[in-house]
BAMI-969664 format. One record per residue (C-alpha): residue number from 1; residue in one letter; x, y, z. Coordinates in Angstrom, 1 decimal. Last residue first. Layout:
residues N
[node NUM,"A",[X,Y,Z]];
...
//
This chain:
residues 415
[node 415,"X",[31.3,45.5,-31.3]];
[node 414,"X",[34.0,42.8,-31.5]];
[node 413,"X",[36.5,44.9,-32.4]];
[node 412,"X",[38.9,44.3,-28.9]];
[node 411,"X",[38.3,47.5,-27.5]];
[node 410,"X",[34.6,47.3,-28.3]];
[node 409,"X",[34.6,43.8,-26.3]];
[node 408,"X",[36.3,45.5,-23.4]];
[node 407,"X",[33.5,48.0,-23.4]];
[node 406,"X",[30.7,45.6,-23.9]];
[node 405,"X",[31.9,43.4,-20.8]];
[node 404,"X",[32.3,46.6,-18.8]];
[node 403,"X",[28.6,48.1,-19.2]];
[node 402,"X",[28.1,44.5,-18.6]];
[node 401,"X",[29.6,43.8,-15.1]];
[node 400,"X",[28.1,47.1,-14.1]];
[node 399,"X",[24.7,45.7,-14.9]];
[node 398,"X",[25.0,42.6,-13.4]];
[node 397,"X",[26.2,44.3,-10.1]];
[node 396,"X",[22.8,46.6,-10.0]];
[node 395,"X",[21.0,44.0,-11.0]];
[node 394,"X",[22.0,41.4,-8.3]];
[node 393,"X",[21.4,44.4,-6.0]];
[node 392,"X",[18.2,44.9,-7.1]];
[node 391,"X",[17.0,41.4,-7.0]];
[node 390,"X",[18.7,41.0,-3.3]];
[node 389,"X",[15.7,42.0,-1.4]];
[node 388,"X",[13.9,39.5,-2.8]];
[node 387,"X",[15.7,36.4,-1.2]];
[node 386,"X",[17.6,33.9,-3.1]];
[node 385,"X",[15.5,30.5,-3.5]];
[node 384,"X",[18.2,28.8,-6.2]];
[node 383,"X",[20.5,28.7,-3.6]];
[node 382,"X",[19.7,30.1,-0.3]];
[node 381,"X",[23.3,29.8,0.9]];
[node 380,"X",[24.5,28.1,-2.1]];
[node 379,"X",[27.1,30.5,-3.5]];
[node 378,"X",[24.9,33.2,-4.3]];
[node 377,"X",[24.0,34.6,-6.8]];
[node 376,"X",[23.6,34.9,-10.7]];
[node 375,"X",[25.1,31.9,-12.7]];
[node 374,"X",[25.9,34.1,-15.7]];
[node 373,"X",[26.5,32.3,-19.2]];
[node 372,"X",[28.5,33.6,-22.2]];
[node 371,"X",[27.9,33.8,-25.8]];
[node 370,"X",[30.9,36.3,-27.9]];
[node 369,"X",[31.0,35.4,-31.3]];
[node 368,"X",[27.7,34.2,-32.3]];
[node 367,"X",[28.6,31.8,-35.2]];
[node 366,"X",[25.3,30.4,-35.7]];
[node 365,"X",[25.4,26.9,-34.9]];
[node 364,"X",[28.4,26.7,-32.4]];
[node 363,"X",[27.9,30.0,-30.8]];
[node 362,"X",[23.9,30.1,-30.2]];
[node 361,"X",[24.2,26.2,-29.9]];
[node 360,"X",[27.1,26.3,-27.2]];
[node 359,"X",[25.0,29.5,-25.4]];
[node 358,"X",[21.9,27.7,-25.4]];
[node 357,"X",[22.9,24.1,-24.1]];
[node 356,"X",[22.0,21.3,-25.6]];
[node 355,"X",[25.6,19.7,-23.8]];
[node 354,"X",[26.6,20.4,-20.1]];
[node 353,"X",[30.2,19.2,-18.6]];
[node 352,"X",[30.3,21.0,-15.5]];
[node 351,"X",[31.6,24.0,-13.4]];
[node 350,"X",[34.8,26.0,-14.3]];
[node 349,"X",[36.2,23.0,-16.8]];
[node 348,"X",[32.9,22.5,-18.9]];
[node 347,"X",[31.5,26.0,-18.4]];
[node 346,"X",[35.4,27.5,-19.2]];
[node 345,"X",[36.0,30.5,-17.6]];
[node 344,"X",[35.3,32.6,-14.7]];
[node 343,"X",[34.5,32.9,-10.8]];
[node 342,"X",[32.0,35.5,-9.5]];
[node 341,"X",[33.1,37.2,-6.2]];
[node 340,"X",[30.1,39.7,-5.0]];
[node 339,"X",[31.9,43.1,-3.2]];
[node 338,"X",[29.0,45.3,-4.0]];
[node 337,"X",[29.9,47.1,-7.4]];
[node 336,"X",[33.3,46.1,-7.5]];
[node 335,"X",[32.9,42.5,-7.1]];
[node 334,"X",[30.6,42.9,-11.0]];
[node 333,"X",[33.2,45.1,-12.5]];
[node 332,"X",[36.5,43.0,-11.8]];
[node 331,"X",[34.0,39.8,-13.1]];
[node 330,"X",[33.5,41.6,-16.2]];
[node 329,"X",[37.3,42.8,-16.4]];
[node 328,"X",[38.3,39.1,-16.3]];
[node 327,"X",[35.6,38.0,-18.3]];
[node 326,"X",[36.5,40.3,-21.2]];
[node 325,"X",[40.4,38.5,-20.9]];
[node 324,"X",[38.8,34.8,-20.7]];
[node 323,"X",[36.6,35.5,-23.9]];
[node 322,"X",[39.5,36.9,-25.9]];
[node 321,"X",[41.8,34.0,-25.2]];
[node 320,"X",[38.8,31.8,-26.4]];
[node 319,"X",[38.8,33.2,-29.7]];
[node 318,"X",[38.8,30.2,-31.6]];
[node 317,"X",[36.5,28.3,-29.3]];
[node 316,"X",[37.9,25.8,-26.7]];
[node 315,"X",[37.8,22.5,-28.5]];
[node 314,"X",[35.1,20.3,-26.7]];
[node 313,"X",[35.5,16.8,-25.3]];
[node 312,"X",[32.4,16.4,-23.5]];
[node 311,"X",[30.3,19.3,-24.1]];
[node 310,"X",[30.4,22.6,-22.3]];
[node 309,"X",[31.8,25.3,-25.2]];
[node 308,"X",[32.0,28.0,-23.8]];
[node 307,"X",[32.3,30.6,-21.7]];
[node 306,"X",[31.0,31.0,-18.0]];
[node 305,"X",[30.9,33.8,-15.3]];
[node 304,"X",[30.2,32.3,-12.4]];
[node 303,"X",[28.2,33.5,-9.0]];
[node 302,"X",[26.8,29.9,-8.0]];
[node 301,"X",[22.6,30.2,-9.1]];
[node 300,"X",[21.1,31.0,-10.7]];
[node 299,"X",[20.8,31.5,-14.7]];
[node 298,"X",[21.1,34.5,-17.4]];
[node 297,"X",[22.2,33.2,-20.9]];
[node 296,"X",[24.0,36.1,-22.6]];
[node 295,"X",[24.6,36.8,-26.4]];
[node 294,"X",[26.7,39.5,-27.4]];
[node 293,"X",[27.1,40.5,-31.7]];
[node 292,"X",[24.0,39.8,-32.7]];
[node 291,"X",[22.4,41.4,-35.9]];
[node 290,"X",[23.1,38.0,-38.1]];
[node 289,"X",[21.3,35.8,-35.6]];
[node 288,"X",[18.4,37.6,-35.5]];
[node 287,"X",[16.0,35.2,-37.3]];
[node 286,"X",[17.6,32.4,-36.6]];
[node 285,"X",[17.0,33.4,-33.0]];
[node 284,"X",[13.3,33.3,-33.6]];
[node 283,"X",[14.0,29.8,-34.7]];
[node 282,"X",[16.4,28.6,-32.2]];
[node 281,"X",[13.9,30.2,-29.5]];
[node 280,"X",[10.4,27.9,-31.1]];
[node 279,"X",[12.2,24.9,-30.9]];
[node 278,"X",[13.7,25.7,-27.8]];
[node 277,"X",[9.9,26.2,-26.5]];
[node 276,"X",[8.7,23.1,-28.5]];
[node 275,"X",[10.1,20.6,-27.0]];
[node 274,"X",[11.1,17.8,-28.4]];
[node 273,"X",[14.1,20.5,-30.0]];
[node 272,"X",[16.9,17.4,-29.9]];
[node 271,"X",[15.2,14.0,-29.5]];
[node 270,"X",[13.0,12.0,-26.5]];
[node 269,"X",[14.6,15.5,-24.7]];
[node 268,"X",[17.9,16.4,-22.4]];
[node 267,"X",[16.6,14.6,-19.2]];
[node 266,"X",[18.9,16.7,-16.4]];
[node 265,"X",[16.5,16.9,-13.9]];
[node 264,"X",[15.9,13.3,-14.3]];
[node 263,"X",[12.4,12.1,-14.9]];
[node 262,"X",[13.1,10.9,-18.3]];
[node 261,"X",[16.6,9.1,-18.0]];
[node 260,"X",[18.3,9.9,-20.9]];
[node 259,"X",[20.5,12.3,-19.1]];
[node 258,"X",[22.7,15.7,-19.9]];
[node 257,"X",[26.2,16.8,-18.7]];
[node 256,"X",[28.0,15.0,-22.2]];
[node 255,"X",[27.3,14.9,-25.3]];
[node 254,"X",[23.9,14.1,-25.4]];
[node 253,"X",[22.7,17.0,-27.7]];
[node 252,"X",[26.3,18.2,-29.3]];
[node 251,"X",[24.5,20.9,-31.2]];
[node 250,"X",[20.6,20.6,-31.4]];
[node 249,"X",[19.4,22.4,-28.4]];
[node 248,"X",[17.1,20.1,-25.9]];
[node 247,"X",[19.9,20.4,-23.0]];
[node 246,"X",[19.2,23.9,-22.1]];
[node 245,"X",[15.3,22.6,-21.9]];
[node 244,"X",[15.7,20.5,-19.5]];
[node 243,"X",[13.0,17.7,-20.1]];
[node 242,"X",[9.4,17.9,-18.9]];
[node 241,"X",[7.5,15.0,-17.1]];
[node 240,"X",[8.1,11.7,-16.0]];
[node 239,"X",[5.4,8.9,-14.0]];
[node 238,"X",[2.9,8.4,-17.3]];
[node 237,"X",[5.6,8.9,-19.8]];
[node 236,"X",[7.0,12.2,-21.7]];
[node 235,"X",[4.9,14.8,-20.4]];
[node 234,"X",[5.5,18.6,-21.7]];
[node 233,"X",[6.0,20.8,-19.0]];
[node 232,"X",[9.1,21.9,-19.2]];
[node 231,"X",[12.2,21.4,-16.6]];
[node 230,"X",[13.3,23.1,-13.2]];
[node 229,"X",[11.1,22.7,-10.7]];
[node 228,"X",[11.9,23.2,-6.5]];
[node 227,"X",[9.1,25.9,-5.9]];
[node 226,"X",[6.6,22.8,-6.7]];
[node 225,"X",[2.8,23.5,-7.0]];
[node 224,"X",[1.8,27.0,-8.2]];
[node 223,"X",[4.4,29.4,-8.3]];
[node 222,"X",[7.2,26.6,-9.6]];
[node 221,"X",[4.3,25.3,-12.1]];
[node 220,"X",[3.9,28.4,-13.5]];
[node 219,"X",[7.7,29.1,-14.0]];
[node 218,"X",[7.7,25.7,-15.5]];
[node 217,"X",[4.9,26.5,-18.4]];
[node 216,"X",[7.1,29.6,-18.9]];
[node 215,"X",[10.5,28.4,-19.7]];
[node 214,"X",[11.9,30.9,-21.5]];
[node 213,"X",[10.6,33.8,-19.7]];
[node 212,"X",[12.3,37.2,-20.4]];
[node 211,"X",[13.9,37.0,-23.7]];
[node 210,"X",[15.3,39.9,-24.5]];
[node 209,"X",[16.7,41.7,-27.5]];
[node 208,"X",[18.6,44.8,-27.2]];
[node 207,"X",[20.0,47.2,-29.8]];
[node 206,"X",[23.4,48.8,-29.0]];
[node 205,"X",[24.0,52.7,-29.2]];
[node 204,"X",[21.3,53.8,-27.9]];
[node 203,"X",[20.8,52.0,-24.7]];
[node 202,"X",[24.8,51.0,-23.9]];
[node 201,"X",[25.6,54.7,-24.1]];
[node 200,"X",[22.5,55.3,-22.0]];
[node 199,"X",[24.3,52.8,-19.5]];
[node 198,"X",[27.3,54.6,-19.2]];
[node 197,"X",[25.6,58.3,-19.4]];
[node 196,"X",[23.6,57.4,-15.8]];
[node 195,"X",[20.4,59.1,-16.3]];
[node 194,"X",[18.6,55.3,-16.3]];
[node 193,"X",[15.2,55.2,-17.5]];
[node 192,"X",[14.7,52.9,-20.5]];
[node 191,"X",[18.0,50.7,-20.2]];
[node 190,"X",[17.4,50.4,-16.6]];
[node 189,"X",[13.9,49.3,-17.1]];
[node 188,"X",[16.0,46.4,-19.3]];
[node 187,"X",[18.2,45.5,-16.9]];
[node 186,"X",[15.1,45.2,-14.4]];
[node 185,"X",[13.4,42.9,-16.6]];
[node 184,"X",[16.2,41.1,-17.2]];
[node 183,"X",[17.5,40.6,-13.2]];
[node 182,"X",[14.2,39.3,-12.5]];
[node 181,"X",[14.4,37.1,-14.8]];
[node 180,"X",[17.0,35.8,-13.7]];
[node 179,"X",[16.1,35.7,-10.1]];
[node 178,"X",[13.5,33.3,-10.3]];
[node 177,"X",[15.9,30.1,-11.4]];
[node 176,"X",[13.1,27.7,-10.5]];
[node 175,"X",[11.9,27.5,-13.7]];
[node 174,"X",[15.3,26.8,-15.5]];
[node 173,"X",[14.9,28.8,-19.3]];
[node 172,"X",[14.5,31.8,-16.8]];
[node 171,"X",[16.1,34.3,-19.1]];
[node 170,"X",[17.7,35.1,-22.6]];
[node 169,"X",[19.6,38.1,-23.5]];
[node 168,"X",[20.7,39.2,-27.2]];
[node 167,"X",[23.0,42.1,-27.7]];
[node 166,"X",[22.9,43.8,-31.2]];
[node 165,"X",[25.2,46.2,-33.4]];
[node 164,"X",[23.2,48.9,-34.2]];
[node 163,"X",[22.4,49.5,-37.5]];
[node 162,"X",[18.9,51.1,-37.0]];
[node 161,"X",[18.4,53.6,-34.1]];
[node 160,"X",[16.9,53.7,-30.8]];
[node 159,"X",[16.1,49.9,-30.3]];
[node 158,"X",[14.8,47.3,-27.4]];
[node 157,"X",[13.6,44.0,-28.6]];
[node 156,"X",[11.1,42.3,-26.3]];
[node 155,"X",[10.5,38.7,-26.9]];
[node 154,"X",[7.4,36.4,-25.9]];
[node 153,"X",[6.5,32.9,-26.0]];
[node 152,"X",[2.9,32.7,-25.6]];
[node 151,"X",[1.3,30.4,-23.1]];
[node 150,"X",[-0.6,27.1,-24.6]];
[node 149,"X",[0.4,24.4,-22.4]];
[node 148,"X",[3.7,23.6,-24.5]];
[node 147,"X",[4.4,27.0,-25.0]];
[node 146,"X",[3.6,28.7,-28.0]];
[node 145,"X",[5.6,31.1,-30.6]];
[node 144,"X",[7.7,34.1,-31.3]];
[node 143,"X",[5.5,36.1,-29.8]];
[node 142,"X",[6.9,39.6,-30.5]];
[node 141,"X",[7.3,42.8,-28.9]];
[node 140,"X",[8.8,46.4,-29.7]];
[node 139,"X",[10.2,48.9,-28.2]];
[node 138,"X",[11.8,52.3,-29.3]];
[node 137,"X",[9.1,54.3,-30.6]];
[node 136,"X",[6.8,52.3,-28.7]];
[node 135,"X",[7.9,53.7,-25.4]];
[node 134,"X",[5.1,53.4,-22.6]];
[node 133,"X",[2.9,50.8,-25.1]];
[node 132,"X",[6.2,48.5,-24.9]];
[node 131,"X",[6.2,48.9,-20.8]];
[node 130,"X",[2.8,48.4,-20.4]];
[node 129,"X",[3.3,44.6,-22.9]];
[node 128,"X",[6.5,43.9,-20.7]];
[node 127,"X",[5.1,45.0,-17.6]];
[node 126,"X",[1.7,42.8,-18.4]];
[node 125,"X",[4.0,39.6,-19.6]];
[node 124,"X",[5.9,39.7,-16.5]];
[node 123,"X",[2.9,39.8,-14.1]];
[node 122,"X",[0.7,36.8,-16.6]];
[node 121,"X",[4.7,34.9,-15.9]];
[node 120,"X",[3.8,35.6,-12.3]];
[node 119,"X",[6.5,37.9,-10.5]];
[node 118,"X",[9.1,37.9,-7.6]];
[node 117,"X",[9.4,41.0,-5.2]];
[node 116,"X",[11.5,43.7,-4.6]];
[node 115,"X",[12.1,44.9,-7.5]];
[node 114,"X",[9.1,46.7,-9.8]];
[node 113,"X",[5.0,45.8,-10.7]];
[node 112,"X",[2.9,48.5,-9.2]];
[node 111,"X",[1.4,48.5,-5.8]];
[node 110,"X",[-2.1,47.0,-5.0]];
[node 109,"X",[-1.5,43.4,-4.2]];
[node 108,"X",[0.7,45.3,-1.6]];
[node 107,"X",[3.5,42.4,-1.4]];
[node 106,"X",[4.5,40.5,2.1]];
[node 105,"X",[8.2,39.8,1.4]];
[node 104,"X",[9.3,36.5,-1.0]];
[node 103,"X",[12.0,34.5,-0.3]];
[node 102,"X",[11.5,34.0,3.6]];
[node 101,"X",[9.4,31.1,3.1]];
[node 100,"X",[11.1,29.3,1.3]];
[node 99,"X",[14.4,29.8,3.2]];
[node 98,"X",[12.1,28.5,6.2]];
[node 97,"X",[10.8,25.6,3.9]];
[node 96,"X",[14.3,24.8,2.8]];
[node 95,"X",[15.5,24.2,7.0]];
[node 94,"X",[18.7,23.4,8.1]];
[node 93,"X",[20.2,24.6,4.3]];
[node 92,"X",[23.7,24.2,3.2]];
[node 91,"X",[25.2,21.2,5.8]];
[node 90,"X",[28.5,20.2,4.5]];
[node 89,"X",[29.3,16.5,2.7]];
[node 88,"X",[32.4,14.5,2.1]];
[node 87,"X",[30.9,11.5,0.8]];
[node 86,"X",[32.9,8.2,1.9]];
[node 85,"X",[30.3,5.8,-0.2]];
[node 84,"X",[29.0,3.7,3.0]];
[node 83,"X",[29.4,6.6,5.2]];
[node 82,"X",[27.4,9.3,3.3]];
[node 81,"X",[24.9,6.6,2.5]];
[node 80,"X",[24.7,5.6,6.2]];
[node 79,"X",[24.3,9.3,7.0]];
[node 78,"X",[21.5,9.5,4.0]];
[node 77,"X",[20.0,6.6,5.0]];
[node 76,"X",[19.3,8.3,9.0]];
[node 75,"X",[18.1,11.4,7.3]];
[node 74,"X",[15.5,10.1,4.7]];
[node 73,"X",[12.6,10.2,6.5]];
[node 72,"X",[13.4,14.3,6.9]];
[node 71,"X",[13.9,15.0,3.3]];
[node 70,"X",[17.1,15.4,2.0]];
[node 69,"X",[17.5,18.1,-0.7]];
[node 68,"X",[21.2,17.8,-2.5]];
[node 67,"X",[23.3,20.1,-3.9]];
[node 66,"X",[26.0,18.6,-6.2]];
[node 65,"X",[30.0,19.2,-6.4]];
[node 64,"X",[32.2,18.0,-9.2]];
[node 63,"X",[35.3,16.4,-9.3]];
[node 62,"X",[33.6,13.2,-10.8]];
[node 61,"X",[31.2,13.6,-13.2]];
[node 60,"X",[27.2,13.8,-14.1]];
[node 59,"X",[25.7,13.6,-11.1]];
[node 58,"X",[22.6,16.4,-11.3]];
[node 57,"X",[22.2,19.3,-9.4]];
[node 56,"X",[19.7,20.9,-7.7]];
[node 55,"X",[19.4,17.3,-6.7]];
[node 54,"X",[15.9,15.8,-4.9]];
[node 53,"X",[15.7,13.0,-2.3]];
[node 52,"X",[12.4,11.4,-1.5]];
[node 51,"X",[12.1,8.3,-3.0]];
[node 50,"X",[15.0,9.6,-5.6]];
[node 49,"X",[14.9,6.3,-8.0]];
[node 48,"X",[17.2,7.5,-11.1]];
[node 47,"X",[18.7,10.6,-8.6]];
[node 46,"X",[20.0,7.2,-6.0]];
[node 45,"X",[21.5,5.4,-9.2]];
[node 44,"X",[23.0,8.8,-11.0]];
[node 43,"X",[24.2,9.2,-7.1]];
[node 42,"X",[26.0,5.9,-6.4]];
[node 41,"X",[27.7,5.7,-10.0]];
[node 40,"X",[28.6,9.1,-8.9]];
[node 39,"X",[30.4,8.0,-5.9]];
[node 38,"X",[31.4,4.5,-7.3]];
[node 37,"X",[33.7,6.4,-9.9]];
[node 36,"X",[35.5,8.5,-7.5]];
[node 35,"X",[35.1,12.6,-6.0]];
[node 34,"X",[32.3,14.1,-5.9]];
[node 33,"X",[31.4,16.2,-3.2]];
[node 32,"X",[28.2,16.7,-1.9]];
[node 31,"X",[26.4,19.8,-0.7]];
[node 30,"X",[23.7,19.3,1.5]];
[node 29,"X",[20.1,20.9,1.5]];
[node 28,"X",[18.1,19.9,5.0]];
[node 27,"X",[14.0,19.1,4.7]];
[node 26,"X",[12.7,20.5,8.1]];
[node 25,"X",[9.2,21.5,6.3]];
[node 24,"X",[9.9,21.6,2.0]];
[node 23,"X",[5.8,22.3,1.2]];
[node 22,"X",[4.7,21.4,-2.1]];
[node 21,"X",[2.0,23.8,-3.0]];
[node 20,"X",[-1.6,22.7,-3.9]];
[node 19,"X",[-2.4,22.8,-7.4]];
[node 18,"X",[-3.1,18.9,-7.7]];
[node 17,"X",[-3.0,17.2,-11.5]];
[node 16,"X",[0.1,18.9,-11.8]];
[node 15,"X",[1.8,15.8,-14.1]];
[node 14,"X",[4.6,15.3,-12.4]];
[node 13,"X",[3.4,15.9,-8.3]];
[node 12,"X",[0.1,13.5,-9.3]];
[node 11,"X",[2.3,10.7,-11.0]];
[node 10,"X",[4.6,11.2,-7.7]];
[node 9,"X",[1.5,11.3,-5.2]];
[node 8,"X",[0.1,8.2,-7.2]];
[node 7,"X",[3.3,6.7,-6.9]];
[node 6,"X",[4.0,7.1,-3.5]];
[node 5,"X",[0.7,5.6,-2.5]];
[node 4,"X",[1.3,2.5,-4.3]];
[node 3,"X",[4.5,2.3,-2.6]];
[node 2,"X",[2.7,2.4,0.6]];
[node 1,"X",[0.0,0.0,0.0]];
//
């Protein structure tokens, strides 16, 4: 009786036949190291059958380190597990739900969309469409498609004058990654209001494209019914839904970093593009892929600035020397502004193999010479649940780190 009642709770969890929110009472967040073949062998198995246990990041190497969510039933097997396998281990989060619950402050249902609080994808979509009526000599919007569950796909573009060379920004392709999109619509407010002559430089001068919600069937879902979801929404069996959509892009897909396990976090697609939001953002990009010059990929969490390219095996790009000396001032720019240390370099040797990725596709496919990845803050501390009342400061950091990104790529012709 009790594993058929785990199952129905899981199919029900998946496929968001209940709205009611997953609650994360006394569950503890560890960080595990990685370090020998039976560890991860251990941990692909244990992420395969979780019964309880969730990963913020998936085993997919050794030298790597993983989050991990332990629910309380599963403390006494997760010491013997840690003992068994040798895991070095520290205590992240005591408590998720607490972090949970202190994400968001009290909002005036009344006040007017801004930065100290986290949005609904209908929330976003208003600003963006307000925002585009405010200053339609200068924005403009497009649905570039449908989500699985119906939602438009929406892009903003951002442009004072033709010829500009053009900066292309995509956000919260990972559902639970809040803050990114956070940080882009703010960027982009920034962009339209700011009196400071660095960024109006960067407004007139450059034309901007955003995407602000990638992934907006799983932003839903993380509002709704589970804070901790990262994929789409798409089913693929009757137990697994969803794959990752920044391992659905056709270049290298399944090279490396991704899974073929369908309910992994990690699942990279039954085929490259299954789903038809990357679909539908390779072929808007296609579109504009000859006007950009900067493409950035804006994630949560870990405070790195990466480059590509992340698959197993992968030549460093062409002008990889390039990339490491504009990250170098980029991350200079970003502790500068409030003291926040982002480490730099290559995504595969920096952090993790990933393949399907946006920025290798964007730059592999299309030629895009400069695609990098931010992993906004912080360092695991909250995690992928950061707090409000950092949004601004996140975009105020962000911000200086690009105004100095797009100056050393001027310097160096790219712009």
């Amino acid at each position: 009786m009790w594993i058929k009642l785990t199952l129905l709770a899981l199919v029900a969890l998946a496929g968001g036949s209940s709205a009611e929110q997953a609650r994360f009472d006394n569950y503890r967040v560890y960080e595990v190291s990685i370090d020998t073949d039976r560890q991860l062998q251990a941990l692909q198995q244990l992420e395969q059958n979780s019964d309880g246990y969730s990963f913020w990041e998936s085993p997919v190497q050794t030298d790597m380190r993983l989050s991990m969510v332990v629910p309380p039933h599963k403390f006494a097997h997760f010491e013997e597990l840690t003992t068994a396998l040798s895991l070095k281990t520290r205590l992240q989060i005591e408590d998720f739900q607490k972090v949970i619950d202190s994400e968001r402050p009290m909002r005036d249902r009344r006040a007017t969309f801004g930065w100290t609080d986290y949005y609904t994808v209908d929330e976003i979509y208003a600003w963006m469409d307000a925002t585009t009526a405010q200053y339609p000599t200068i924005l403009s919007g497009t649905v570039f498609g449908r989500s699985y569950e119906g939602r438009d796909l929406k892009a903003i573009k951002l442009s004072h004058k033709a010829g500009n060379p053009g900066i292309f920004i995509e956000a919260n392709i990972h559902a639970r990654e809040w803050i990114s999109s956070a940080t882009a619509t703010w960027l982009l407010n920034e962009l339209l209001t700011s009196t400071n002559a660095a960024v109006q430089d960067l407004a007139q001068n450059y034309d901007w494209y955003f995407i602000m919600v990638a992934n907006p069937d799983g932003l839903t879902y993380t509002k709704t019914t589970n804070r901790q979801w990262r994929k789409t929404r798409q089913p693929v069996n009757d137990l697994c839904v969803g794959a990752d959509p920044n391992r659905n892009f056709d270049h290298q897909w399944m090279n490396g970093g991704a899974s073929s396990v369908p309910c992994s976090d990690t699942f990279a697609g039954t085929a490259p593009f299954s789903e038809p939001e990357t679909r539908a953002m390779a072929n808007y990009y296609a579109t504009i892929a000859s006007n950009i010059n900067i493409q950035f990929s804006f994630h949560s969490y870990g405070q790195y600035l990466l480059t590509p390219f992340g698959y197993s095996g992968a030549p460093r790009p062409s002008n990889d020397a390039d990339l490491q000396r504009i990250a170098t001032v980029t991350a200079a720019a970003i502790q500068a502004t409030h003291g926040t240390r982002y480490t730099y370099g290559n995504s595969a040797q920096v952090l993790y193999t990933t393949s399907g990725s946006t920025v290798d596709y964007f730059v592999g496919v299309h030629g895009t010479r400069l695609g990098f990845t931010f992993e906004f803050r912080d360092t695991g501390a909250t995690g992928f649940v950061l707090p409000a009342n950092q949004i601004i400061p996140n975009g105020e950091e962000t911000l200086n780190g690009i105004i100095a990104f797009v100056a050393e790529a001027k310097v160096l012709g790219y712009v």
